[in-house]
Structures are given as C-alpha cells and as structure tokens.
N, C-alpha and C positions, 0 to 999 in steps of 0.2 A: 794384388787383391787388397782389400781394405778389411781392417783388422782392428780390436778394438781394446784396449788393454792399461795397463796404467805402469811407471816409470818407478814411481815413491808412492812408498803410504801416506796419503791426507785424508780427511775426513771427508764420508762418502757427500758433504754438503759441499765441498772446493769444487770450482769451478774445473780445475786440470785434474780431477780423482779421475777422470776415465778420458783418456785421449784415442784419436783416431792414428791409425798408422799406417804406411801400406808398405807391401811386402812382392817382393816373386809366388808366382803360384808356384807350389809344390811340386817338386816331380814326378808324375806317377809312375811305379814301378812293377813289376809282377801281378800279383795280386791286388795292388791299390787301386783304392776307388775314390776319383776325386768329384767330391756332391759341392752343387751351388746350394747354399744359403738361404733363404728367404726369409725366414723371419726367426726371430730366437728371445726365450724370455730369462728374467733374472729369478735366480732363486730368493725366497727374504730373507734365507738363512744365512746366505752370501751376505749381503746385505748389512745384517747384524753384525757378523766379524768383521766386513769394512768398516763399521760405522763404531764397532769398539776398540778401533785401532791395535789389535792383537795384530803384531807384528810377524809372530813366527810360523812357518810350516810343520803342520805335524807331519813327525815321519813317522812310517807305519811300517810293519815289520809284517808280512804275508808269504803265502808260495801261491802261484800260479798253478793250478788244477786242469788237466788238458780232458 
C-alpha cells in the first residue's frame, strides 16, 4: 500500500519533507477493519509545527475510559 510520511525533520518547503513509501497491507485481525483511502487533508496546525522545526514529541500522560 502506498504511504506517505517523512524520514528527518526539514522544513515543510524541502523538496523530501514528505516522501512516499510503500508498505504490506496490514493484517486484519478479529475485530479489524481494514478501510480504502480516498482522499485525506492536512491539518494547518500540523503544518506550523512542521514548518517550526519543533523537533520533539509531546508525551502525554492519560488513562483510557472504557
């Protein structure tokens, strides 16, 4: 399946900020549900932290609520 992601942080204007990849489709299992694709948009807020080269992932501290 074709996949779309990036390797290293460069600025969201570099040519290679977002490469294509491909991949095995997933195995589905139990409960899974494997959905085709068709069109999908960017957030701008993504966008801004690409484009501010913030490096790091925030880790978030939660509980799961069933």
């Amino acid at each position: 399946m074709k996949t779309i992601g990036f390797t290293e942080h460069l600025p969201i204007q570099a040519k290679d900020s977002l490469i294509e990849f491909s991949q095995p489709l997933p195995e589905v299992k139990g409960h899974d549900l494997l959905v085709k694709i068709s069109a999908t948009s960017v957030n701008p807020v993504d966008v801004g932290v690409r484009r501010s080269g913030y490096r790091k992932l925030a880790k978030l501290d939660g509980t799961l609520l069933e």
